[in-house]
C-alpha positions as CSV (number, residue, x, y, z in Angstrom):
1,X,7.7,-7.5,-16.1
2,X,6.2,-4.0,-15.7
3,X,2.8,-3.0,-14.3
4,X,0.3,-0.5,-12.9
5,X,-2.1,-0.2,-10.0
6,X,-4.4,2.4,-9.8
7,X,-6.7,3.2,-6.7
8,X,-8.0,4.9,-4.2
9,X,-9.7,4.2,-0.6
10,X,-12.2,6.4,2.1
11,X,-10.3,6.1,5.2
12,X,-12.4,7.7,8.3
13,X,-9.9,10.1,10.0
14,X,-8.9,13.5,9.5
15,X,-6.0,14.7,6.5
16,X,-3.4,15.3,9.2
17,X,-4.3,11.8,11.2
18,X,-3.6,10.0,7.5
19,X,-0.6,12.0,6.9
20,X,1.2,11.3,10.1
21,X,0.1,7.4,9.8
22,X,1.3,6.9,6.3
23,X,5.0,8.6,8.0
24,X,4.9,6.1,11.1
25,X,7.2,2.9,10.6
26,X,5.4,1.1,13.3
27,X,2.0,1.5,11.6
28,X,3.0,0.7,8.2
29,X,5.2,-2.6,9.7
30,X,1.9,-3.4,10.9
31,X,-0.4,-2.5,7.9
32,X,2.1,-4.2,5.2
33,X,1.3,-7.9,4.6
34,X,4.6,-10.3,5.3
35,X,6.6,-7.2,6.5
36,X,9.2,-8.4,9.1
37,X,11.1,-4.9,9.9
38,X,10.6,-1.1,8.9
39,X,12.9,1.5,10.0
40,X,13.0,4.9,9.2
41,X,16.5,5.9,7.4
42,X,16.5,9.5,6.9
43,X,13.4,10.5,4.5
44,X,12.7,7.2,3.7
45,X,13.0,3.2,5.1
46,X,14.6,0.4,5.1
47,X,12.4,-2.7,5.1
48,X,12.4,-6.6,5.0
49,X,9.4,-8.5,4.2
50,X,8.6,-12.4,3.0
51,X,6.5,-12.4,-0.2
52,X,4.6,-15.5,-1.6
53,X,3.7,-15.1,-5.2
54,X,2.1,-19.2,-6.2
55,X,5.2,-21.1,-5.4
56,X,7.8,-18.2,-5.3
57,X,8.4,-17.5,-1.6
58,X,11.0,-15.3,-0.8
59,X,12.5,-12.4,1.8
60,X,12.9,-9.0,-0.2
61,X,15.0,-6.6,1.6
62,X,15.0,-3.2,0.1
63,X,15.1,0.9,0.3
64,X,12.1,2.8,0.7
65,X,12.7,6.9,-0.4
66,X,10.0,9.5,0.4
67,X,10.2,12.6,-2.0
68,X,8.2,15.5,-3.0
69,X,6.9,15.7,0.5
70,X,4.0,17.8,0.5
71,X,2.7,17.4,4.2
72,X,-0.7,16.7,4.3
73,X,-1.2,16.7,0.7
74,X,1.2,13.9,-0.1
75,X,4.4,12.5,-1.9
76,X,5.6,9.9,-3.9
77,X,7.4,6.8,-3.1
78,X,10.7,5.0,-4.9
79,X,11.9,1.7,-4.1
80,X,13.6,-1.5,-4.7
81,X,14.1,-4.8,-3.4
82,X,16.0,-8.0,-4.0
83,X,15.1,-11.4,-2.9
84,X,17.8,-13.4,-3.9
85,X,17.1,-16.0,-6.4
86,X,13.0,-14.8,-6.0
87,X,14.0,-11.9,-8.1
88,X,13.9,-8.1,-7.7
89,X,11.3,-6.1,-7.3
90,X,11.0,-1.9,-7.9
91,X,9.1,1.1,-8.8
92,X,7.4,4.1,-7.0
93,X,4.2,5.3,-6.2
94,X,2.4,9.0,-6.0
95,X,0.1,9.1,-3.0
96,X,-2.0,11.9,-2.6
97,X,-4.9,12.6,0.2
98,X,-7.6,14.5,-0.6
99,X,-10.2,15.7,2.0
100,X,-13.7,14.5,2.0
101,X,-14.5,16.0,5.5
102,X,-13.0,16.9,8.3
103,X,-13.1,13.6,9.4
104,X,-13.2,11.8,6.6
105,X,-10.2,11.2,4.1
106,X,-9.9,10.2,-0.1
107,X,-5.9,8.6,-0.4
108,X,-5.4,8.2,-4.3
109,X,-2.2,6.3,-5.2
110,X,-1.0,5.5,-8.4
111,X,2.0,2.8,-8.3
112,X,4.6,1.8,-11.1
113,X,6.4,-1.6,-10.3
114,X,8.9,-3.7,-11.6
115,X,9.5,-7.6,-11.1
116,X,12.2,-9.7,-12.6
117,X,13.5,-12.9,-12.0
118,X,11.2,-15.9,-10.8
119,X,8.1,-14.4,-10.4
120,X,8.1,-12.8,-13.3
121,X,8.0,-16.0,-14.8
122,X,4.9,-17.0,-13.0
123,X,2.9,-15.3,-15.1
124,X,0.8,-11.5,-15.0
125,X,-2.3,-13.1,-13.6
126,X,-1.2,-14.6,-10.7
127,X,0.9,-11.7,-10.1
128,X,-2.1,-9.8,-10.7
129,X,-4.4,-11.6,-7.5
130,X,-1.5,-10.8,-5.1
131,X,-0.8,-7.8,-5.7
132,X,-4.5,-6.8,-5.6
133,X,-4.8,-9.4,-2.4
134,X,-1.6,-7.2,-0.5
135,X,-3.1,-4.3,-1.3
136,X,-7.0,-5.2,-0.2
137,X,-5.1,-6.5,3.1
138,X,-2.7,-2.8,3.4
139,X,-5.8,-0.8,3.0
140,X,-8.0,-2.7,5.9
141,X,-5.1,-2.9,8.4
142,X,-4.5,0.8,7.4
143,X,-7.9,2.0,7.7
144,X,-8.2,0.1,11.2
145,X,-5.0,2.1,12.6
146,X,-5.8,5.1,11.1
147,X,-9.7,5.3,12.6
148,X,-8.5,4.2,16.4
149,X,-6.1,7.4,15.8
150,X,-9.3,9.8,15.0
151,X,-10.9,11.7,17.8
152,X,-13.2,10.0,19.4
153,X,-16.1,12.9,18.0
154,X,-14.6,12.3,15.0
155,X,-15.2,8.1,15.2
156,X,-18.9,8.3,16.4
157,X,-19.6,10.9,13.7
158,X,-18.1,7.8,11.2
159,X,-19.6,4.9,13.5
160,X,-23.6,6.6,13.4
161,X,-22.7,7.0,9.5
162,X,-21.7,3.3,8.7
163,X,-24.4,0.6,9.0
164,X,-23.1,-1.5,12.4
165,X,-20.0,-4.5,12.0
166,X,-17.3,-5.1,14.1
167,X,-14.8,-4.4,11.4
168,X,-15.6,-1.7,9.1
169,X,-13.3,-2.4,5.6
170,X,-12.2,0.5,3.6
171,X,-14.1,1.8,0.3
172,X,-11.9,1.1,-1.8
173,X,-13.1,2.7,-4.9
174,X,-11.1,1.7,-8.1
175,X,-8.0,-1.0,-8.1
176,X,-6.7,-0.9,-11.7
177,X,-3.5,-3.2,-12.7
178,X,-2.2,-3.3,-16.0
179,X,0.6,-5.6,-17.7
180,X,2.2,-5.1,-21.3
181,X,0.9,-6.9,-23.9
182,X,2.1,-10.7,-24.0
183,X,2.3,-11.2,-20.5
184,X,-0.8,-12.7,-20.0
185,X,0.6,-16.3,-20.5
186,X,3.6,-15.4,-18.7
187,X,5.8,-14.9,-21.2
């Protein structure tokens, strides 16, 4: 089954502070629901994370490849994973940051993905809700470690801007996921 998400998200920090967050394995280990390990292999990583899709629960272990770097700009993402009898899962993604302010930063992304096997057979709606649901949970985690990273004149300017809470979430602006036609029962 193939699909599309489409997005982007205001993250308060600075172009360069996004940039070197989306290339830190520690952050995105942290930022990445289920994500057990994520090391950097050459311009890319390796990664292993558990994944519950409705009754589907399975450990993915795959390849993560960064190319067309284009440092602060962005680049675009391949991968793949297998999770045994769970299935397979692949595709890419084009990130690109855009700057608001200086301490303010627009990351678009545009992602192409692939799952076969088991959940595939769950159905595109449920497939749907967690993929939307891991991706709602990447962008607040990610917006958390990349605002403690700003400068602190940077992070008042953002907290006198934003009404008060004790945890901002990100805008996210647009999340846009589309299945072939005939999926939506699943078949």
């Amino acid at each position: 089954m193939a699909m599309t998400m489409t997005g982007e998200v205001d993250l308060p920090a600075s172009r360069a502070v996004v940039w070197e967050k989306l290339n830190d394995p520690a952050v995105l280990k942290d930022c990445i629901p289920g994500c057990e390990s994520l090391e950097r292999q050459g311009d890319g990583f390796v990664a292993t994370a558990k994944v519950k899709v409705g009754p589907v629960a399975a450990t993915f272990k795959g390849n993560v490849a960064l190319l067309d770097l284009d440092p602060p700009n962005g680049y675009r993402i391949e991968g793949s994973g297998e999770g045994g009898i769970a299935g397979f899962a692949k595709g890419g993604a084009v990130v690109k940051l855009q700057e608001i302010d200086p301490a303010n930063t627009r990351l678009v992304y545009n992602v192409e993905a692939q799952v076969g096997g088991k959940i595939a057979q769950l159905g595109a709606r449920l497939i749907d809700g967690v993929a939307k649901k891991m991706a709602d949970q990447f962008f607040e985690s990610f917006a958390q470690a990349v605002k403690s990273a700003a400068p602190a004149a940077a992070a008042a300017a953002v907290a006198s801007a934003a009404p008060a809470q004790a945890r901002p979430l990100p805008q996210l602006r647009a999340v846009t996921i589309n299945f072939p036609p005939g999926w939506e029962s699943g078949g």
